[in-house]
C-alpha positions as CSV (number, residue, x, y, z in Angstrom):
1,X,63.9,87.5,99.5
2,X,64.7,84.8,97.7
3,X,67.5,86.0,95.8
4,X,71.3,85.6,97.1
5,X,72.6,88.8,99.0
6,X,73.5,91.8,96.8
7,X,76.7,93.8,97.2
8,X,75.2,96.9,99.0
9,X,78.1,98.9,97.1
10,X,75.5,98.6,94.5
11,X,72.9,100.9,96.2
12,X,75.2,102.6,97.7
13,X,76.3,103.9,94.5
14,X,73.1,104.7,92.9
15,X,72.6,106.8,96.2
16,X,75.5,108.8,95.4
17,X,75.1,109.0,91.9
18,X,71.5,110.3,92.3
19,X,72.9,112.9,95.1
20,X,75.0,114.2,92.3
21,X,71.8,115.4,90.2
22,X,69.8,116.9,92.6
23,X,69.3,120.8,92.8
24,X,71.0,122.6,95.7
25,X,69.4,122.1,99.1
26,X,66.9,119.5,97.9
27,X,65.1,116.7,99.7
28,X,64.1,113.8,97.6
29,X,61.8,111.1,99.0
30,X,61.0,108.1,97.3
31,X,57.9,105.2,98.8
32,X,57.4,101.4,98.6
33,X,55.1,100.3,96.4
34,X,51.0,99.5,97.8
35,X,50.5,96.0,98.4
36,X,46.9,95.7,96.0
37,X,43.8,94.1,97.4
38,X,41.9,91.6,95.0
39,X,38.4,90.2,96.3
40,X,37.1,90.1,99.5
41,X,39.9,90.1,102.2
42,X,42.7,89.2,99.8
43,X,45.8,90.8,98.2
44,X,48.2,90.7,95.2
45,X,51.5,90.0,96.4
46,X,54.2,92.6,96.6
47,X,55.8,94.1,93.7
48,X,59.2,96.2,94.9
49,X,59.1,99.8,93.8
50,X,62.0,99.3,91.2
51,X,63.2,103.1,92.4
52,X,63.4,102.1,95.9
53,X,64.9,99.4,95.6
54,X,67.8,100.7,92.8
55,X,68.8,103.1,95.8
56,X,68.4,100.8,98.9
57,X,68.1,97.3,97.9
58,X,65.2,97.0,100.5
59,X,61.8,95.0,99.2
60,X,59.8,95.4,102.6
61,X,56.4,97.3,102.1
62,X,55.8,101.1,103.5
63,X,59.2,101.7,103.6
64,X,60.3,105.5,102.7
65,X,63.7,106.7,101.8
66,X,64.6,110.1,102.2
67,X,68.0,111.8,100.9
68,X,68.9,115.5,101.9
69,X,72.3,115.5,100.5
70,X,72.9,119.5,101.9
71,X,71.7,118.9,105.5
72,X,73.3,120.9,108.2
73,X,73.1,117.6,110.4
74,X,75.4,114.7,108.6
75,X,73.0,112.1,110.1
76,X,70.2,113.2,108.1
77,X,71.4,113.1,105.2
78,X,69.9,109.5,104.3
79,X,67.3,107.8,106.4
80,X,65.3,104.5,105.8
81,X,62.1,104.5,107.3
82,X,61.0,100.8,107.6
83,X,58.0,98.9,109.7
84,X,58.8,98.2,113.4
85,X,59.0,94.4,114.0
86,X,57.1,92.9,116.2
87,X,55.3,89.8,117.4
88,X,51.7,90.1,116.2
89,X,53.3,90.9,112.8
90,X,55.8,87.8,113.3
91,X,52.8,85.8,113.5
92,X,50.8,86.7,110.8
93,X,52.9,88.1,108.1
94,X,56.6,86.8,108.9
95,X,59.6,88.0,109.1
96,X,60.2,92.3,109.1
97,X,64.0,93.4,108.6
98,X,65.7,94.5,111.7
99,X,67.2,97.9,111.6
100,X,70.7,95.6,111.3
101,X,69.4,93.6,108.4
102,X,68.8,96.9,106.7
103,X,72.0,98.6,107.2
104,X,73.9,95.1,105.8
105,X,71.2,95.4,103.1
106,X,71.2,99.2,101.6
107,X,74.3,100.4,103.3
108,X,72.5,103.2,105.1
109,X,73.4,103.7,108.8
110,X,70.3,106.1,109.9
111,X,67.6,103.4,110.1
112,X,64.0,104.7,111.7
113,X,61.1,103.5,111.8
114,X,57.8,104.1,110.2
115,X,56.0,106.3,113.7
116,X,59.3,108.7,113.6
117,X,58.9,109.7,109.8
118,X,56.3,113.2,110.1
119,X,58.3,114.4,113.4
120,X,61.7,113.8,111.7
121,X,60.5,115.0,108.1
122,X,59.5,118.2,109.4
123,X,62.5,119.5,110.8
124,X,63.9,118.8,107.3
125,X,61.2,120.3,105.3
126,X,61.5,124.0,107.0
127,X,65.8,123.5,105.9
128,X,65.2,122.7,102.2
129,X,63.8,124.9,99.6
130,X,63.2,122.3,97.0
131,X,61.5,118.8,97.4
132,X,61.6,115.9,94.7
133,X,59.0,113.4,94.8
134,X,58.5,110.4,92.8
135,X,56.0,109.2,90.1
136,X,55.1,106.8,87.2
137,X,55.9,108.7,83.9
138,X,56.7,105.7,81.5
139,X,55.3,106.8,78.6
140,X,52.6,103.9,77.8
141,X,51.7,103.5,81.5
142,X,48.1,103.5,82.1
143,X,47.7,104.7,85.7
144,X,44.0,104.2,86.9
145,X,44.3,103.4,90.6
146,X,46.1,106.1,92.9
147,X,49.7,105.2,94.3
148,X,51.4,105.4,97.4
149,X,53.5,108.0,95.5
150,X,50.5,110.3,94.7
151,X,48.9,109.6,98.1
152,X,52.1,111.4,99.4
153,X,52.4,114.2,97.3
154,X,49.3,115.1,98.1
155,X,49.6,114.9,101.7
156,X,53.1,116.8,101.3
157,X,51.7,120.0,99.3
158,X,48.7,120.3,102.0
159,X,51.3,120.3,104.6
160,X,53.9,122.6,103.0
161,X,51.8,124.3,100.0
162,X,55.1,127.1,99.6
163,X,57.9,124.3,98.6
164,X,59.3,124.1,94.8
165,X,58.6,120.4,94.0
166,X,60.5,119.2,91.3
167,X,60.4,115.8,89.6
168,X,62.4,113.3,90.6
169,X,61.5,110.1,87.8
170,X,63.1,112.4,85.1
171,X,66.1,111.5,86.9
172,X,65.5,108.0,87.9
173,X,65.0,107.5,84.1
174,X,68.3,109.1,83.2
175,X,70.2,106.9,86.1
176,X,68.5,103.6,85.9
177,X,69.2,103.1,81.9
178,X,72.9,103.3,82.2
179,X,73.7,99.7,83.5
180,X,76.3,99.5,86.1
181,X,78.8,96.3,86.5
182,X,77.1,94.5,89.0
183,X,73.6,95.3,87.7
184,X,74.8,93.5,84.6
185,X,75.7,91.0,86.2
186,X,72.1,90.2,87.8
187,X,70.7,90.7,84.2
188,X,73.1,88.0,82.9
189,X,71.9,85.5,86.1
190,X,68.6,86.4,84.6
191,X,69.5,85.6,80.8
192,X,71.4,81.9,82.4
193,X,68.2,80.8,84.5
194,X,66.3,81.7,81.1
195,X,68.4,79.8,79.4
196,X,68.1,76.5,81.4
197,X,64.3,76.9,81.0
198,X,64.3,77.4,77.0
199,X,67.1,74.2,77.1
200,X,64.7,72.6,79.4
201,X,61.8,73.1,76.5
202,X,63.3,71.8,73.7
203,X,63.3,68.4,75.2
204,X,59.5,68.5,76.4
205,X,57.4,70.3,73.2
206,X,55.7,67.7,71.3
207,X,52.3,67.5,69.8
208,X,49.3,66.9,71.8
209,X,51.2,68.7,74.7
210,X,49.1,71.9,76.2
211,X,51.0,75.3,76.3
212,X,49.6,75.2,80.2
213,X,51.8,72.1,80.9
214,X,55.1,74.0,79.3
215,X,54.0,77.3,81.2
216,X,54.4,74.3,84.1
217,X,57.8,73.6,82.8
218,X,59.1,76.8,83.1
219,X,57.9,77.1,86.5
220,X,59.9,74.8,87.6
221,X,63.2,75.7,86.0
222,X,62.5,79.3,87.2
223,X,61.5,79.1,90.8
224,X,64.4,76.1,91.4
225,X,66.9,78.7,90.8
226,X,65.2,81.3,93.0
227,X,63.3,83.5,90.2
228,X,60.5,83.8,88.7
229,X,58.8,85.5,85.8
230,X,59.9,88.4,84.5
231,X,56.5,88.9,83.4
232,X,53.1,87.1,81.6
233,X,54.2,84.4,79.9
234,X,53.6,84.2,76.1
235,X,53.0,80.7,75.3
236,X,51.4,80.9,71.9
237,X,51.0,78.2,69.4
238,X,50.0,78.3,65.5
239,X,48.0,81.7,64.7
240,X,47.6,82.3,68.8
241,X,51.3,83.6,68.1
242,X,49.4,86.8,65.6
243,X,48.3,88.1,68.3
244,X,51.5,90.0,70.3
245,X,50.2,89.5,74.1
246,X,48.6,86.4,74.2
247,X,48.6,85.0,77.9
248,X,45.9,82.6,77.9
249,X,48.5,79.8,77.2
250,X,45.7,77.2,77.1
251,X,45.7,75.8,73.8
252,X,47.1,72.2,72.7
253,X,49.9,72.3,70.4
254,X,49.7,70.5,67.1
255,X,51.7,69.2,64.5
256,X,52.8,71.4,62.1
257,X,52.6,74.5,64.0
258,X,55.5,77.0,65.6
259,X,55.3,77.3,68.8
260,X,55.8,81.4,69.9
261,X,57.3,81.3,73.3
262,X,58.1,85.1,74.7
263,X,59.0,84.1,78.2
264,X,62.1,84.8,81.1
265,X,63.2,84.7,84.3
266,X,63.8,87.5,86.8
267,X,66.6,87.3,89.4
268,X,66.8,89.8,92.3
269,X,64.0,91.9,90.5
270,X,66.3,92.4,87.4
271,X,64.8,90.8,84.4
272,X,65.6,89.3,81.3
273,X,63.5,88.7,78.0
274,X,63.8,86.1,75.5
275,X,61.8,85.2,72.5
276,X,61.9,82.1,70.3
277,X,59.6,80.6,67.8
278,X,60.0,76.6,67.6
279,X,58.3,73.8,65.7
280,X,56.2,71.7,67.6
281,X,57.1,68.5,65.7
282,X,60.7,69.4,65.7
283,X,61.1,70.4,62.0
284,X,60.7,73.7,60.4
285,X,58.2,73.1,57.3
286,X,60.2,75.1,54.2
287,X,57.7,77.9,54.6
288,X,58.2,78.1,58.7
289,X,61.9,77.9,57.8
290,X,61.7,80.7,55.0
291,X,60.1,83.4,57.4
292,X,62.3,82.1,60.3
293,X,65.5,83.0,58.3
294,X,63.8,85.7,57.0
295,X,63.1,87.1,60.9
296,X,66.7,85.8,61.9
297,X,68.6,88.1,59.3
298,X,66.5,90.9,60.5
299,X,67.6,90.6,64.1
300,X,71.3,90.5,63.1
301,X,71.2,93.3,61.0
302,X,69.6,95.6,63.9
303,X,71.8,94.3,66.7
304,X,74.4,95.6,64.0
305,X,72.9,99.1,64.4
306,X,72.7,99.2,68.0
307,X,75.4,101.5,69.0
308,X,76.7,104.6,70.8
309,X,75.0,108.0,69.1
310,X,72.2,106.2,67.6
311,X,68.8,107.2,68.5
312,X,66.2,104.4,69.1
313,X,64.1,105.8,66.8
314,X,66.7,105.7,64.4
315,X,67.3,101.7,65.0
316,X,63.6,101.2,64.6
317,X,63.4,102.9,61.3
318,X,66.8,100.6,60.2
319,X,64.2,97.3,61.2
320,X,61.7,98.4,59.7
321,X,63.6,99.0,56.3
322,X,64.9,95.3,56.4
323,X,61.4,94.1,57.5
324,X,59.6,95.5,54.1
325,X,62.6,93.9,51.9
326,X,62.1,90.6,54.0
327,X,58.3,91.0,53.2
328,X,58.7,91.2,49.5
329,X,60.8,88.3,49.1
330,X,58.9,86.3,51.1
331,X,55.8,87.4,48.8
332,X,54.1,89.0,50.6
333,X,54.2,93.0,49.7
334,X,54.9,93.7,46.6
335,X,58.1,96.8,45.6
336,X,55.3,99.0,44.4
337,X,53.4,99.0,48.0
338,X,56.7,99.5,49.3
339,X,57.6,102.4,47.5
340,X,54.2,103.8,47.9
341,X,55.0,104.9,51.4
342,X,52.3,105.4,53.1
343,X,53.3,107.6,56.1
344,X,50.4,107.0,58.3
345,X,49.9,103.3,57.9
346,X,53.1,101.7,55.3
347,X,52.3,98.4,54.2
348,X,54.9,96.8,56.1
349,X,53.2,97.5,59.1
350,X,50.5,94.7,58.3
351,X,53.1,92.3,59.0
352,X,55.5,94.1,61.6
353,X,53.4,96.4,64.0
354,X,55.4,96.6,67.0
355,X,58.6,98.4,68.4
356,X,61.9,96.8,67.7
357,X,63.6,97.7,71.3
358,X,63.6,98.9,74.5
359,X,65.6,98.9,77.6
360,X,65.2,96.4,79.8
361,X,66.4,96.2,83.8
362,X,64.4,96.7,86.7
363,X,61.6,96.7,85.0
364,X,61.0,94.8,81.6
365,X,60.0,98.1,79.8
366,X,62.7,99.3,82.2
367,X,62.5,103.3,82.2
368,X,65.2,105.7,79.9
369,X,64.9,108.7,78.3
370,X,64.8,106.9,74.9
371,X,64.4,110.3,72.8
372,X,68.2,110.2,73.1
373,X,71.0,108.4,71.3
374,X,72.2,105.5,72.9
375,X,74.9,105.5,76.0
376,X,77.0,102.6,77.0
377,X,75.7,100.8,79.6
378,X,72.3,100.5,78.2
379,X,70.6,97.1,77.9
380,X,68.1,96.6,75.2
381,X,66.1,94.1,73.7
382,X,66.5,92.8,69.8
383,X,63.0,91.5,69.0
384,X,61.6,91.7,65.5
385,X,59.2,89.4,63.9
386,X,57.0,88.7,61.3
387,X,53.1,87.7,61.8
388,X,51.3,86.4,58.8
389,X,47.7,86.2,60.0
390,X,46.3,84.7,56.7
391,X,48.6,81.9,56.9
392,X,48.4,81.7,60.9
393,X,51.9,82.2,60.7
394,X,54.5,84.3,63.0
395,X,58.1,84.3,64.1
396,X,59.3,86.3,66.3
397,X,63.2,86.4,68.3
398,X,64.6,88.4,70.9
399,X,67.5,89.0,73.0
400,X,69.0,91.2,75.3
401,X,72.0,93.3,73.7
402,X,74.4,95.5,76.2
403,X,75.9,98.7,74.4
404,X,79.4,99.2,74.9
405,X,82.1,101.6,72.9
406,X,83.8,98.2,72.0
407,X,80.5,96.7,70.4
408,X,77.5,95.1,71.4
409,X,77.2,92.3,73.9
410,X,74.6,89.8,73.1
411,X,73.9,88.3,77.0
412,X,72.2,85.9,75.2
413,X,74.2,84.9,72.7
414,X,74.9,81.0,73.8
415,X,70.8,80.6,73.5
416,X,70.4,78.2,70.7
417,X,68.6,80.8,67.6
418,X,69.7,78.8,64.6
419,X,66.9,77.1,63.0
420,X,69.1,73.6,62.2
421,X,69.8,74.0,65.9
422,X,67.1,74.3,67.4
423,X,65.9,71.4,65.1
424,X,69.0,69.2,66.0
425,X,68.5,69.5,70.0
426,X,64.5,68.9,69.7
427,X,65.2,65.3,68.2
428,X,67.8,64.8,70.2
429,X,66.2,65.2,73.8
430,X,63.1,63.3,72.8
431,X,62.4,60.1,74.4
């Protein structure tokens, strides 16, 4: 890993808290993620199941937790199933964790590995009456290929067709959205290493230069402070910005045009998520400026509405209400379209088509049960924006906003977001 140690109180008490929501004599079992192939003999490199890794801290592939909080024997009650080290592995993949390195790591003391799992499961599966197993239910997944998750279930309901199996991401979601300290913590580490890397920009965008070589940049900044993307750079000059994933990032940037960049750094697998729209010439033309502050008032006025009790949908309908009277003072939807209110497609939607929020954390889309109001603890993103295709045109901000009963906390507050700002350090850090 490339991240500094964690506190393994952290894990520890995700375990517990988890333990606290399971059904009576349950046995939950959560996997690693696969490691994906891509052509020929190659693979993707590994991507930490975000669920095993919120209750053990462990990254290592094929390893299994399984928790069986009401087991007569004390020492089952948590075990970490983990690849045995050895030298042919040592050779051609590196390092494995020693059971030692796991127990400093997740703070679990019944460490086994991988051979032991089926003879020590089984035991364990003719004590418990209900079994929770793990899946992907984020609600815009798309999930084409079969996971190590689903490979298991299977496996499990051939074995022991009689069980109650429950689901245990319902939970996960209801857990992992409430933010504790030291998870907050990694999120800001995140938002600081972002930070340097947006700072780190301002001093480099000019025209001429390629949104490749700032992609470079950011690199750099990123993997020198032991991160890396939180996910696909959006590097997006003049009308590439219109379109709300681009990740070809290839384009040169010209003068005259805003430069989108939707880009940040993960630390220790929690992310951050910043966006900011800059000029590549270092001044705002009075139009660019007009939507900027336009966008700018918008994101105030809904980190204003993010609070305790509020509903997300809620918040998005509040955006989308300051959007359409941005719109028509910027000219570009008249009262009369606004007031027509279309239900299915509303004019402002031409303009501002995209979701104003959503927590963020292990994942970047982290996982919530967002049909509910709004807890403290949760970290969200602020990110409206305007796109004016026909003028190749769009602005977009966002930062990450902790909920608390005091009032928000914007954890990226010391970002530079004023226009005049962002104006002044471009034209100060040119050569």
């Amino acid at each position: 890993m490339r991240h500094c140690c964690i506190d393994s109180k952290l894990f520890t008490t995700n375990r517990e808290r988890l333990r606290g929501m399971l059904p009576a004599n349950a046995l939950a079992v959560v996997n690693a993620n696969d490691i994906l192939p891509s052509n020929s003999d190659g693979t993707l490199p590994m991507h930490p199941s975000a669920d095993l890794f919120y209750l053990t801290g462990i990254e290592q592939e094929e390893t299994i937790l399984l928790l069986f909080p009401d087991a007569d024997d004390e020492k089952m009650r948590e075990i970490l199933f983990t690849r045995e080290p050895n030298e042919h592995l040592a050779t051609w993949e590196g390092h494995k964790l020693t059971k030692a390195e796991i127990k400093r790591i997740s703070g679990i003391e019944n460490v086994r590995w991988l051979t032991e799992f089926w003879s020590v499961l089984h035991p364990l599966m003719c004590e418990c009456e209900i079994v929770v197993l793990n899946s992907n239910e984020h609600k815009r997944a798309v999930v084409e290929v079969e996971t190590r998750d689903a490979r298991f279930v299977s496996a499990l309901q051939r074995r022991y067709p009689l069980h109650s199996y429950h689901r245990l991401a319902r939970l996960m979601h209801r857990l992992r959205v409430v933010k504790s300290e030291l998870e907050v913590e990694l999120i800001k580490r995140a938002c600081n290493i972002t930070k340097g890397g947006f700072h780190r920009l301002l001093g480099f965008v000019k025209p001429g230069v390629n949104e490749t070589e700032i992609e470079a940049e950011l690199i750099h900044e990123f993997v020198r402070n032991r991160a890396g993307f939180a996910y696909a750079p959006i590097i997006a000059s003049g009308s590439n910005a219109c379109t709300l994933h681009y990740v070809r990032n290839d384009q040169v940037c010209k003068k005259g045009q805003l430069l989108l960049l939707d880009t940040a750094a993960c630390y220790a697998n929690y992310n951050s998520d910043l966006t900011r729209t800059i000029p590549v010439s270092g001044r705002y033309s009075k139009r660019q400026k007009q939507v900027y502050k336009a966008v700018l008032r918008v994101f105030r006025e809904t980190i204003k509405g993010m609070a305790p009790g509020k509903k997300p949908k809620e918040l998005q309908k509040q955006t989308e209400e300051c959007v359409a009277k941005e719109l028509v003072d910027l000219g570009l939807l008249k009262p009369s379209q606004i007031k027509k209110k279309d239900a299915e497609q509303p004019a402002f939607k031409k303009y501002f088509m995209h979701g104003v929020s959503h927590p963020l954390g292990l994942d970047v889309h982290d996982v919530g049960i967002t049909t509910e109001a709004m807890q403290p603890g949760w970290v969200l993103t602020c990110e409206p924006g305007i796109y004016i295709r026909e003028e190749g045109l769009a602005v977009r901000l966002e930062n990450d906003i902790l909920i608390t009963d005091a009032g928000n906390i914007d954890l990226m507050a010391d970002i530079p977001i004023e226009a005049e700002e962002i104006e002044d350090l471009m034209n100060r850090r040119r050569p």
